[in-house]
MARVEXFI-70044 format. One line per 8 residues: number of its first residue (from 1); their letters; for each residue x negated, y, z negated of N, C-alpha, C, O. Coordinates in steps of 0.02 Angstrom, whole numbers, plus 50000, padded with zeros to 5 digits. Example, Ala and Ser with C-alpha at 12.3 -4.5 7.8 and 13.67 -1.06 7.14 Angstrom:
2
1) AS) 49340,49716,49610,49385,49775,49610,49340,49835,49610,49288,49834,49577; 49358,49888,49646,49316,49947,49643,49355,50002,49606,49330,50057,49598 $
END
This chain:
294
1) XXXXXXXX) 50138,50117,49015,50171,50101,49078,50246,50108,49069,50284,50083,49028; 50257,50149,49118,50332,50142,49105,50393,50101,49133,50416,50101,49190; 50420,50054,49055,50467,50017,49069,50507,50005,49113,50501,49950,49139; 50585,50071,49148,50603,50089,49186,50591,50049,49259,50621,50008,49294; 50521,50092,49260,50501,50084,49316,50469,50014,49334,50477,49991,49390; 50430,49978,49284,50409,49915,49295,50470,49854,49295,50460,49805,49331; 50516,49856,49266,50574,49823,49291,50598,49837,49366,50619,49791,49402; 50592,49917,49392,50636,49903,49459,50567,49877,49521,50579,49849,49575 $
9) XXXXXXXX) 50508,49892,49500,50453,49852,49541,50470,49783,49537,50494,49754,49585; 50458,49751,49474,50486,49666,49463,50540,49656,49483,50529,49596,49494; 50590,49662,49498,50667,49649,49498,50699,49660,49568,50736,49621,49599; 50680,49716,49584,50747,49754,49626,50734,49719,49710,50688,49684,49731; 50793,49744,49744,50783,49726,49812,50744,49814,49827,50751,49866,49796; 50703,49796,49888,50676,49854,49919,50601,49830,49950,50593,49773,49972; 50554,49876,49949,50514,49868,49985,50455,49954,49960,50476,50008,49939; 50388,49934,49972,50349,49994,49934,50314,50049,50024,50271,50031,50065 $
17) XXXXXXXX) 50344,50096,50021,50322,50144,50081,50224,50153,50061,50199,50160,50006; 50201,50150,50107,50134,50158,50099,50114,50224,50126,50106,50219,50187; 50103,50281,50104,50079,50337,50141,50015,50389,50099,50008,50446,50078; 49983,50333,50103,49896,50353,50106,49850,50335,50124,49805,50302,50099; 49862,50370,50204,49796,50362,50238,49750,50442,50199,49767,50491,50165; 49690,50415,50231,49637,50469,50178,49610,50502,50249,49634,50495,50305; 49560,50536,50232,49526,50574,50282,49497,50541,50326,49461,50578,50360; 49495,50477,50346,49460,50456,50420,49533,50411,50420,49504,50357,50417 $
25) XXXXXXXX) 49570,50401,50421,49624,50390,50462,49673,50440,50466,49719,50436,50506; 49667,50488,50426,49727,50542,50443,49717,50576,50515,49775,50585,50533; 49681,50596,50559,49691,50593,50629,49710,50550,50666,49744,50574,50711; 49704,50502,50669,49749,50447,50698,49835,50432,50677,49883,50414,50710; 49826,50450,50604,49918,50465,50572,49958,50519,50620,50014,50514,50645; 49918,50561,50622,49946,50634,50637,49942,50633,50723,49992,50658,50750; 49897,50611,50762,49902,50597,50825,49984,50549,50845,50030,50571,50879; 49981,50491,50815,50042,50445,50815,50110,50502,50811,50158,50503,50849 $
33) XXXXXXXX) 50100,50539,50763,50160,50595,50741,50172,50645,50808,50224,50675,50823; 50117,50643,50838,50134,50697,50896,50079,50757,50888,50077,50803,50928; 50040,50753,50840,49990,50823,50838,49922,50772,50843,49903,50717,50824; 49897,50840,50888,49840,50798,50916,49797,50833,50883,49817,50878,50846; 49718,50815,50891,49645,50862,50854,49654,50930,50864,49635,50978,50830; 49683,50928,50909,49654,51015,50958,49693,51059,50917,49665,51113,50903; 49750,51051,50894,49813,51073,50863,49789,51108,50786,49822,51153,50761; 49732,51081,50756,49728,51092,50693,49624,51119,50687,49576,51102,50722 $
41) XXXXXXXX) 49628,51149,50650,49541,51152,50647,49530,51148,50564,49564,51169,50517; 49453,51104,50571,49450,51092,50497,49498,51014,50439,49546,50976,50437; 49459,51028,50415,49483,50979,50357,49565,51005,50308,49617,50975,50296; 49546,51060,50296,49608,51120,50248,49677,51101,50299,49726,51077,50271; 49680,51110,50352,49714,51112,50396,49746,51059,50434,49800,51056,50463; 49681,51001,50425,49711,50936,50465,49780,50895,50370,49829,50858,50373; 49742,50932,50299,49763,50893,50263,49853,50914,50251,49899,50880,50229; 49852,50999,50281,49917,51035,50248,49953,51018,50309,50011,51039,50310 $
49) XXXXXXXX) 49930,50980,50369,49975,50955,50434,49994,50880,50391,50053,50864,50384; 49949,50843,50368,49986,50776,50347,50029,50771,50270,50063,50721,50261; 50027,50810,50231,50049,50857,50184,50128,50870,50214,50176,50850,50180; 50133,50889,50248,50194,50922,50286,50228,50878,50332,50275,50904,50361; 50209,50794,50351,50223,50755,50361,50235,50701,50304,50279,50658,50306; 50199,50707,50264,50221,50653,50215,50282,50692,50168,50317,50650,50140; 50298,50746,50156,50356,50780,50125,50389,50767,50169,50431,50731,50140; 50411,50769,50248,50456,50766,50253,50496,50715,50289,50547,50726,50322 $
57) XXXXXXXX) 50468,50657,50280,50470,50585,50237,50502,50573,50179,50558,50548,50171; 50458,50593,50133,50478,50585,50069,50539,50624,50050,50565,50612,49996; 50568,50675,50093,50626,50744,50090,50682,50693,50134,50740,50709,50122; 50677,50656,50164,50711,50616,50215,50788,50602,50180,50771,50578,50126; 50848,50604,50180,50906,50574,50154,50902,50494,50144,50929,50458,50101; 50849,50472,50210,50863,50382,50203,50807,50370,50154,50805,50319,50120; 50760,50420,50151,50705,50396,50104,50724,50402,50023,50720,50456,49994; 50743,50343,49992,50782,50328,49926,50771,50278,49890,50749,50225,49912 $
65) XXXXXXXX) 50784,50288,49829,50763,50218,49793,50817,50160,49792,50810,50111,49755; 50864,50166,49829,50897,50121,49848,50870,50071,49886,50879,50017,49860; 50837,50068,49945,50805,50042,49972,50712,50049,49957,50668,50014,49981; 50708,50088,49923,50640,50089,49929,50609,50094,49847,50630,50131,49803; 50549,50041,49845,50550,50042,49765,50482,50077,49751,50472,50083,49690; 50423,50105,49798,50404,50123,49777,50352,50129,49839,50346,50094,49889; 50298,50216,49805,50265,50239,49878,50187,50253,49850,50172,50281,49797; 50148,50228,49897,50077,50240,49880,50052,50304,49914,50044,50318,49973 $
73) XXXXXXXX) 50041,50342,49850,49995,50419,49875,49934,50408,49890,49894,50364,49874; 49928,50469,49936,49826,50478,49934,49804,50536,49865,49837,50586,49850; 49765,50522,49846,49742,50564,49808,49762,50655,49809,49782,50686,49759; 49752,50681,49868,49775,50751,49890,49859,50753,49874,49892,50798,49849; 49878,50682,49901,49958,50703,49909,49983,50698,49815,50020,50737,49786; 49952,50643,49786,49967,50658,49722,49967,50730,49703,50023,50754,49699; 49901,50782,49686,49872,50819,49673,49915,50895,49709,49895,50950,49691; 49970,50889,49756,49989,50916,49769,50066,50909,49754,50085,50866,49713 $
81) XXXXXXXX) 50135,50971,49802,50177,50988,49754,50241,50979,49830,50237,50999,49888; 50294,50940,49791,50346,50952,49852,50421,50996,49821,50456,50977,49774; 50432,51055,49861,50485,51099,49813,50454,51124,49725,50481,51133,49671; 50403,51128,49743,50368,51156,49685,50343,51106,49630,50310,51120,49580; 50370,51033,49651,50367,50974,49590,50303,50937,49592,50294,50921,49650; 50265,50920,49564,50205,50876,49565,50248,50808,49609,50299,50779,49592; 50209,50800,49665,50239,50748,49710,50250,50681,49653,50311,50676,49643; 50225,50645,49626,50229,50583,49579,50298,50585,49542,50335,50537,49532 $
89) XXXXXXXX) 50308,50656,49523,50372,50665,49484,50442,50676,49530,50497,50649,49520; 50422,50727,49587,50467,50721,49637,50490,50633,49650,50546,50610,49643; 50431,50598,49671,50465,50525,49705,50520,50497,49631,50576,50471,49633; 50480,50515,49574,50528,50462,49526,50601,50497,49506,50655,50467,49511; 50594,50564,49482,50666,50611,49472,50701,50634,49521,50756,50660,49515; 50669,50625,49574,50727,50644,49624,50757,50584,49669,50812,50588,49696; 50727,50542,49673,50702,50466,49740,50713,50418,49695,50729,50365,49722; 50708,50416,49611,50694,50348,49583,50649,50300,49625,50672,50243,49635 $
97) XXXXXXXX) 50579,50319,49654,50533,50299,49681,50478,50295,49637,50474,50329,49586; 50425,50244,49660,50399,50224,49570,50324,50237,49614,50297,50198,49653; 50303,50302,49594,50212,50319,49630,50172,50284,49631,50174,50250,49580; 50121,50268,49672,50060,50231,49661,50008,50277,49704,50019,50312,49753; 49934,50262,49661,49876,50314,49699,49832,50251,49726,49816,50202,49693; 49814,50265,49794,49752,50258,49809,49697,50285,49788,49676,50341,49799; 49661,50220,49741,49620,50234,49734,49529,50224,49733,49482,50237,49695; 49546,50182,49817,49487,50178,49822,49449,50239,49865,49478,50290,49884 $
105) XXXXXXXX) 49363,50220,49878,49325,50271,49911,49299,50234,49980,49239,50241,49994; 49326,50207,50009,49316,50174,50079,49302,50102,50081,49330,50063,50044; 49258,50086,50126,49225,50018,50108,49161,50022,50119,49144,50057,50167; 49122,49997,50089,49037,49960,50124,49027,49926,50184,49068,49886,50205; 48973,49940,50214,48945,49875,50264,48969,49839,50259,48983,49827,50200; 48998,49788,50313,49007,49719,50306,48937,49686,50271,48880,49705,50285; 48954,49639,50228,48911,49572,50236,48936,49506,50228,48992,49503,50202; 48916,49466,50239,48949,49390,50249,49021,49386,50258,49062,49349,50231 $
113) XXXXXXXX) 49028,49436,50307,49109,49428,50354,49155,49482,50325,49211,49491,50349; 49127,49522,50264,49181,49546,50216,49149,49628,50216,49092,49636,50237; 49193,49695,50188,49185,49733,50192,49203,49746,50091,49259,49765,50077; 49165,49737,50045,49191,49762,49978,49209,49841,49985,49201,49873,50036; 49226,49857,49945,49234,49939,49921,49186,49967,49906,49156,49936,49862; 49149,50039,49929,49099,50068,49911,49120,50092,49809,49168,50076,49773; 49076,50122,49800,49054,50117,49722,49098,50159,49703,49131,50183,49749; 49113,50178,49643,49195,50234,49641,49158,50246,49556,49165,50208,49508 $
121) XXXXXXXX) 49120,50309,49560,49089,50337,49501,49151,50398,49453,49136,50428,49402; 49183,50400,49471,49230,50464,49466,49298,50417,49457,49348,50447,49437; 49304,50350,49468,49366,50318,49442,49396,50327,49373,49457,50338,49367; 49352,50321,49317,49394,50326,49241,49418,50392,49249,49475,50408,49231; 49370,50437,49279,49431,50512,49280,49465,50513,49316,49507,50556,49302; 49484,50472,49390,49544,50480,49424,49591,50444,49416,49641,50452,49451; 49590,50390,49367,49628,50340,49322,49679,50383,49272,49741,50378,49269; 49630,50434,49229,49650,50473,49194,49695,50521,49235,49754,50525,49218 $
129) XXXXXXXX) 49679,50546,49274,49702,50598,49303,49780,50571,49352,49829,50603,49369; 49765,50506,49360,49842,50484,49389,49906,50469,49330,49967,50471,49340; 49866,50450,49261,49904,50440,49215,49950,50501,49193,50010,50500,49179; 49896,50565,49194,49925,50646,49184,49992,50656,49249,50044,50687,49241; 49974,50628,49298,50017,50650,49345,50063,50585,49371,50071,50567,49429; 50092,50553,49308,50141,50518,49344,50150,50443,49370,50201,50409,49377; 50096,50431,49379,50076,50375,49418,50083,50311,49381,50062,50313,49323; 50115,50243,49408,50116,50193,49388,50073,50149,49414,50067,50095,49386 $
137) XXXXXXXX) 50050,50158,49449,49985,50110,49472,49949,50137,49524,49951,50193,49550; 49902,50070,49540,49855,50106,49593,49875,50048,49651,49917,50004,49649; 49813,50071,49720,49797,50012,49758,49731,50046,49786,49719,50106,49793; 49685,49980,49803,49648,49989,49806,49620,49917,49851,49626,49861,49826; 49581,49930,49939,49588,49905,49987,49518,49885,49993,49476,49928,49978; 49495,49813,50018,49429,49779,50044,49464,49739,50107,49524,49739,50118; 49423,49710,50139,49439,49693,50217,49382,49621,50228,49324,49603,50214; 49445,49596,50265,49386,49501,50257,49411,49494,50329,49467,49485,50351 $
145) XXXXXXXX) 49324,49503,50374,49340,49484,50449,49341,49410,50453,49376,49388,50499; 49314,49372,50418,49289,49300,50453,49315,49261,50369,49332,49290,50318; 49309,49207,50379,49305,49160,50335,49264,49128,50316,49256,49069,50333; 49219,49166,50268,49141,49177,50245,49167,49165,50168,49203,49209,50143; 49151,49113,50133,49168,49097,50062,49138,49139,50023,49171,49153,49972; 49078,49168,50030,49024,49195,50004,49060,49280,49993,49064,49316,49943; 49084,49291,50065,49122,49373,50062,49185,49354,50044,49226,49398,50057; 49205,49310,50022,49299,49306,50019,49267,49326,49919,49282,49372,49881 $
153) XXXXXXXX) 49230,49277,49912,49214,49282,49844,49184,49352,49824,49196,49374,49767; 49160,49375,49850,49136,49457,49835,49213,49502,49843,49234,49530,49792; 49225,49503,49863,49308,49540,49881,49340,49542,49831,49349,49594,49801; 49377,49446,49800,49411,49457,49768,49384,49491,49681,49416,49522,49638; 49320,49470,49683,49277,49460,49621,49307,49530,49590,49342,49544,49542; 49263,49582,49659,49287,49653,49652,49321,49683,49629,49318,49715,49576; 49353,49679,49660,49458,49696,49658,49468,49670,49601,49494,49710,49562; 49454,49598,49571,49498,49569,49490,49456,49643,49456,49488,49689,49430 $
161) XXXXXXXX) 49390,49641,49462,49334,49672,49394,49369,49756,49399,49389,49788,49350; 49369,49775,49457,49386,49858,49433,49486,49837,49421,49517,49887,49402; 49523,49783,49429,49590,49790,49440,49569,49782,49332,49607,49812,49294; 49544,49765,49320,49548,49743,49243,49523,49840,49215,49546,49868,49165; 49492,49859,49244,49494,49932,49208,49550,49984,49231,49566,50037,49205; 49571,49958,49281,49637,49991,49291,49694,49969,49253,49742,50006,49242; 49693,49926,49237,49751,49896,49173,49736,49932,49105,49775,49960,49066; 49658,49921,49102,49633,49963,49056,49661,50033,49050,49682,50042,48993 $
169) XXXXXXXX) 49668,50074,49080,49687,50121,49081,49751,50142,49086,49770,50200,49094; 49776,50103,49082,49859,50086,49061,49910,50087,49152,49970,50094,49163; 49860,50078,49190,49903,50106,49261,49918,50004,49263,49903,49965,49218; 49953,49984,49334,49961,49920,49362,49927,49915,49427,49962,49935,49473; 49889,49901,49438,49851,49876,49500,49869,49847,49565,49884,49787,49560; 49871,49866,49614,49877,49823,49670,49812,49793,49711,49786,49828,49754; 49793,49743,49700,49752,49704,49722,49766,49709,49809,49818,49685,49833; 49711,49747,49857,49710,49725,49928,49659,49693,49954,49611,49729,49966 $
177) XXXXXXXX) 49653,49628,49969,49605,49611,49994,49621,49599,50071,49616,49540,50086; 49637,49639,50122,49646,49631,50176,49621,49580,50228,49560,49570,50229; 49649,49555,50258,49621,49494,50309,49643,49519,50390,49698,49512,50417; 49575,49554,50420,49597,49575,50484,49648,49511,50526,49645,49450,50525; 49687,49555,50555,49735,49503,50586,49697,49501,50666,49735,49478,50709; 49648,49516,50686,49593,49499,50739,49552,49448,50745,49525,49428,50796; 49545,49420,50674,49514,49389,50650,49491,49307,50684,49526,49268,50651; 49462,49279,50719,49458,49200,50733,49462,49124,50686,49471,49064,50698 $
185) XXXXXXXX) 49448,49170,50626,49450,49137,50579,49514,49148,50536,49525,49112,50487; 49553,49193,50554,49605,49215,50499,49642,49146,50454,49637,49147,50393; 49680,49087,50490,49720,49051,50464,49640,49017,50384,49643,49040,50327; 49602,48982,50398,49537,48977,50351,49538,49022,50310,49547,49009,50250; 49529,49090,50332,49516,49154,50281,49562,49158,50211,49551,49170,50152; 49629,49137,50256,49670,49147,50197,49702,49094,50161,49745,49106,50119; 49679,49020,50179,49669,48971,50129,49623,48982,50078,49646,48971,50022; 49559,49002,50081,49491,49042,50068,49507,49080,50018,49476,49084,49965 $
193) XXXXXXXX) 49572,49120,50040,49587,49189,50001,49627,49155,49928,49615,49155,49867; 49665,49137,49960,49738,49121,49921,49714,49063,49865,49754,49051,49820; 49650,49027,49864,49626,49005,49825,49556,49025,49763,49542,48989,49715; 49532,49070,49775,49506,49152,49763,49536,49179,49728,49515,49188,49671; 49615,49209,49754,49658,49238,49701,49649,49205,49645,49620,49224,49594; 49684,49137,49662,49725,49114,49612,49706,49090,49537,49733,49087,49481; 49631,49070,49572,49572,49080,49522,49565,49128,49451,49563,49115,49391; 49564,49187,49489,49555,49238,49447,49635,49257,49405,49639,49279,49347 $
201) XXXXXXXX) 49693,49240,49451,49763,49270,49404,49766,49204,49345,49781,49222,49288; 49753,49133,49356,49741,49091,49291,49699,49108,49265,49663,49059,49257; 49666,49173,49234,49606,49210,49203,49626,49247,49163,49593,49263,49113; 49713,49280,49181,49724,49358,49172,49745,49362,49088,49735,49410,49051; 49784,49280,49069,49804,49298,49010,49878,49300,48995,49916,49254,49010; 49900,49360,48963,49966,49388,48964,49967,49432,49003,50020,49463,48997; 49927,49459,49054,49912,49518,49086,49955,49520,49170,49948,49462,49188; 49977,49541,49204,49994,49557,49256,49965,49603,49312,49960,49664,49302 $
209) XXXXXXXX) 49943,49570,49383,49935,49621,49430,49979,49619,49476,50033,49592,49463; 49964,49653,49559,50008,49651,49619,49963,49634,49690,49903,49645,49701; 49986,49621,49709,49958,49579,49764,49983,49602,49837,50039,49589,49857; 49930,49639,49875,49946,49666,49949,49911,49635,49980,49851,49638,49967; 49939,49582,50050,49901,49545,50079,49933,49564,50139,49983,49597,50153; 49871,49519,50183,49895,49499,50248,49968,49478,50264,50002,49486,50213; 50005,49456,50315,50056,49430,50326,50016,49356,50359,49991,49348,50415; 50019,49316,50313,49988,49239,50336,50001,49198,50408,50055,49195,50436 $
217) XXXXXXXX) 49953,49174,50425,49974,49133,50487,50023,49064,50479,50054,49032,50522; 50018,49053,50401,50061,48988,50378,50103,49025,50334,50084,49058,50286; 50172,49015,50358,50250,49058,50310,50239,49008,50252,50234,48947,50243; 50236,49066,50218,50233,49074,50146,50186,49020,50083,50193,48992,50029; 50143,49033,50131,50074,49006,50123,50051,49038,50042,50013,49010,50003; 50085,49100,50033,50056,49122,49955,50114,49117,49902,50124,49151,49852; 50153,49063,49930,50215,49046,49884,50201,49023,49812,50250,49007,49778; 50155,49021,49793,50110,48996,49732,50112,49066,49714,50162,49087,49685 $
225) XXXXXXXX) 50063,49106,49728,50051,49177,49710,50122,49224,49679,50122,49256,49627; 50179,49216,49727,50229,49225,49709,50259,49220,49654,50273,49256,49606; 50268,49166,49673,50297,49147,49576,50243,49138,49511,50260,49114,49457; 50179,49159,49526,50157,49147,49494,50156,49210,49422,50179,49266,49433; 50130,49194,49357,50191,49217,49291,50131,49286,49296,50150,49341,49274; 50072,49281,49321,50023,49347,49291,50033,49396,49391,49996,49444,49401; 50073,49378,49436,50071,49430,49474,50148,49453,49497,50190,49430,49535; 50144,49494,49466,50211,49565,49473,50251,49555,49519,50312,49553,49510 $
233) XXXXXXXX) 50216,49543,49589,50258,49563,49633,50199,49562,49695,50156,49605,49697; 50202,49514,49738,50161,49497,49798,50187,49578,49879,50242,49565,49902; 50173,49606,49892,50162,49636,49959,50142,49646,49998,50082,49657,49991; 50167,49650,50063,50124,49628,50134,50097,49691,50150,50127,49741,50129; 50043,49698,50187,50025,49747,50252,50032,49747,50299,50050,49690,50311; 50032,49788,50367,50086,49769,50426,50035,49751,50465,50045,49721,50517; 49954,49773,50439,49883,49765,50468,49876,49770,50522,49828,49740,50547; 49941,49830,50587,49911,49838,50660,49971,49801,50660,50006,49841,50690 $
241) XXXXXXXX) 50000,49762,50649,50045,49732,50694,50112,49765,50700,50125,49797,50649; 50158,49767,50745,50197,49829,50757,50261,49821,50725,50266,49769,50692; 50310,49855,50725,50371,49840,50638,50389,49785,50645,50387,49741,50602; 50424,49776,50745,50428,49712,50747,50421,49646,50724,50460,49606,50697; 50332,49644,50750,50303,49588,50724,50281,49582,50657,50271,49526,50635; 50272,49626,50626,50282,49635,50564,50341,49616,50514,50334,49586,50461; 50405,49641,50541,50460,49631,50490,50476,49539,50515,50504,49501,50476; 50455,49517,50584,50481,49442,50594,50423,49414,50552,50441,49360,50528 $
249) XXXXXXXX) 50381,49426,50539,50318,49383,50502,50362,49400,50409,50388,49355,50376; 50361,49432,50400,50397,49455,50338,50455,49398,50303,50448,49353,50261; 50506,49420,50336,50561,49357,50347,50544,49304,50342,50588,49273,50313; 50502,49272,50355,50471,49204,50378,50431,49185,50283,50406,49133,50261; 50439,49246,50255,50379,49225,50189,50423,49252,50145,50434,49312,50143; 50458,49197,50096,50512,49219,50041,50472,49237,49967,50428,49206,49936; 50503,49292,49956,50494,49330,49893,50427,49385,49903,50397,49417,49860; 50416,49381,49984,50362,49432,49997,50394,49518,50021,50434,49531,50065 $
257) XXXXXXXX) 50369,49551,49987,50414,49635,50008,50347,49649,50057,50294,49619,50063; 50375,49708,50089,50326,49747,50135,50289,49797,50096,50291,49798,50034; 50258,49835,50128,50199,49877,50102,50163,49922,50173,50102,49923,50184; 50193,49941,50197,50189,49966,50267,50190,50032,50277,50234,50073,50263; 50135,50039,50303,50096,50118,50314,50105,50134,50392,50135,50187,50399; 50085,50097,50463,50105,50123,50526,50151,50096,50542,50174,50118,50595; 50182,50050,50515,50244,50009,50543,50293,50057,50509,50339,50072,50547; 50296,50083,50453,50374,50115,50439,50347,50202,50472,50388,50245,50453 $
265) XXXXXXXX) 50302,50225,50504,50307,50288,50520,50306,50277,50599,50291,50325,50634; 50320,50220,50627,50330,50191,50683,50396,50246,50733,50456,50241,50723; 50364,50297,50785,50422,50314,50811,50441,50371,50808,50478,50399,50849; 50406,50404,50736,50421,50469,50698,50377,50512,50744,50325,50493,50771; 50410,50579,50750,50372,50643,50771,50382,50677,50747,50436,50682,50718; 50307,50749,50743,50330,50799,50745,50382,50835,50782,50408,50877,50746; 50406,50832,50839,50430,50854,50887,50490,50834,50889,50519,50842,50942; 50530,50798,50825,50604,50790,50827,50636,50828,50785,50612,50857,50736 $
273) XXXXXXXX) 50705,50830,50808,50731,50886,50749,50745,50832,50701,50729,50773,50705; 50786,50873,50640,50816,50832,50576,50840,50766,50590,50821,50714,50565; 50888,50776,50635,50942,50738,50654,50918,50694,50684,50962,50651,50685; 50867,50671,50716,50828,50618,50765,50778,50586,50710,50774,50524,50705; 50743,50629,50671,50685,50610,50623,50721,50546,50577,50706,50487,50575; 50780,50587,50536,50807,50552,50510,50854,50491,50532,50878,50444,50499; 50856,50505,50583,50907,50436,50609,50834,50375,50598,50826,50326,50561; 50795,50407,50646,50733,50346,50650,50693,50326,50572,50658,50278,50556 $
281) XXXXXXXX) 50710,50372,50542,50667,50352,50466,50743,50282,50433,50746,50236,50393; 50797,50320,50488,50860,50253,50405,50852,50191,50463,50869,50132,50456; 50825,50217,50511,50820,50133,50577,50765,50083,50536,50773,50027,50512; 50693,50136,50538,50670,50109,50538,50656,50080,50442,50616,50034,50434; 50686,50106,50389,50679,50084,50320,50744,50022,50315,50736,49971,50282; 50815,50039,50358,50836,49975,50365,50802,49903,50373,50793,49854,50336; 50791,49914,50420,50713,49850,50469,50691,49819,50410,50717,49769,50387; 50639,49853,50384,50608,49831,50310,50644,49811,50276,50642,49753,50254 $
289) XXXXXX) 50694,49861,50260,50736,49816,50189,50749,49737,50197,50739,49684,50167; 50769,49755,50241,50796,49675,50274,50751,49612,50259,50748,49561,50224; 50713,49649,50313,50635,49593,50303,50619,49586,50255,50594,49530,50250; 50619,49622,50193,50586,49593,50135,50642,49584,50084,50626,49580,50025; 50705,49580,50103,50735,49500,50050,50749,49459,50070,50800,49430,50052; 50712,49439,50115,50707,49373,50124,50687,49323,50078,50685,49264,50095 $
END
């Protein structure tokens, strides 16, 4: 793992850009952007349209490691090249941006309120294969509708057991156990949750993970988690809620950074020139910064 880079994750002011949606949300990414279905045919075509949106993002003047400490790829966008550079190496030598892969394979059925991660047979080689290309960690996403002890406990169980072979493999883990913010049960869920975690990080050892959650209904409700000595660095999801309400929920929870996938591409089009794209990418990565030093 590299040093460098695991100090400016631990340490720095900023906030981690999230831009990997996978193939059943990348039409909905790319619709938001201004290109609709009709515009593209095929899979090849819908991926080299979001390809060509996430470069030029990542090509952005405001998009920097000054403000920004670090960006989660999709698998394709790793695997692919911006200005000829393996994207992972582009974010860190050019951006001082510290990569992370998605690396889960969707989710399962709900059962008892909770959605685990479907089975991921091909992980030790895409573990391997993120290590070849750069990558300092992963993340990897499950979803808790209700406040079902039974599914809060399957979730986190999950997430600790494959986050321990991802350490294994020398990457750093981001633990998501998502808590729909629809939810009737949400404020429960994530008492539920936050005691679940915490379980398992007094487990870890000398070991360290990262932590992408909900934005809590009680400010700073995972203030434990925070300081706590085995997790890195706690980050929110914007989970649907808009930058707005997102960056005021943010603020409200100290030592929590963002982690925001539709909230920081909030606004962006295809259909702007340089000069508009980029104004709205330094509006809207200001916003964030903010919100998350709090």
């Amino acid at each position: 793992m590299n040093e460098q880079q695991l100090q400016k994750i631990a340490n720095d002011d900023g906030f981690i850009a999230a831009l990997d949606q996978s193939g059943g949300s990348t039409p909905k990414a790319l619709k938001l952007y201004g290109i609709e279905e009709d515009a593209y045919s095929g899979d090849d075509e819908m991926f080299d349209l979001v390809h060509a949106m996430r470069t030029r993002i990542i090509q952005s003047p405001s998009f920097g490691g000054d403000r920004i400490l670090g960006a989660i790829l999709f698998e394709m966008t790793m695997d692919r090249q911006i200005d000829g550079v393996d994207t992972g190496d582009f974010l860190w030598n050019e951006k001082q941006i510290v990569p992370f892969l998605k690396c889960d394979k969707g989710l399962a059925d709900k059962v008892n309120g909770a959605q685990v991660m479907n089975d991921m047979p091909g992980l030790d080689d895409l573990l391997a294969r993120g290590v070849a290309k750069g990558m300092f960690g992963t993340k990897m996403r499950s979803v808790i509708s209700e406040a079902n002890a039974d599914g809060v406990k399957a979730v986190v169980d999950q997430q600790f057991e494959i986050g321990s072979r991802i350490l294994d493999a020398g990457l750093m883990p981001i633990i998501e156990p998502e808590i729909d913010i629809h939810s009737p049960t949400k404020a429960e869920a994530e008492e539920m949750l936050r005691a679940a975690i915490t379980a398992h990080a007094d487990q870890l050892g000398d070991r360290q993970v990262m932590l992408k959650l909900t934005l809590p209904e009680q400010d700073n409700l995972y203030g434990d988690l925070v300081n706590h000595d085995n997790i890195l660095r706690v980050v929110a999801l914007s989970g649907g809620y808009s930058r707005e309400e997102a960056n005021a929920r943010l603020s409200r929870n100290t030592g929590v950074i963002a982690s925001f996938s539709r909230a920081l591409s909030e606004g962006l089009s295809a259909h702007q020139d340089d000069a508009a794209f980029d104004a709205m990418m330094d509006t809207s990565i200001g916003a964030i910064f903010e919100a998350s030093r709090s």
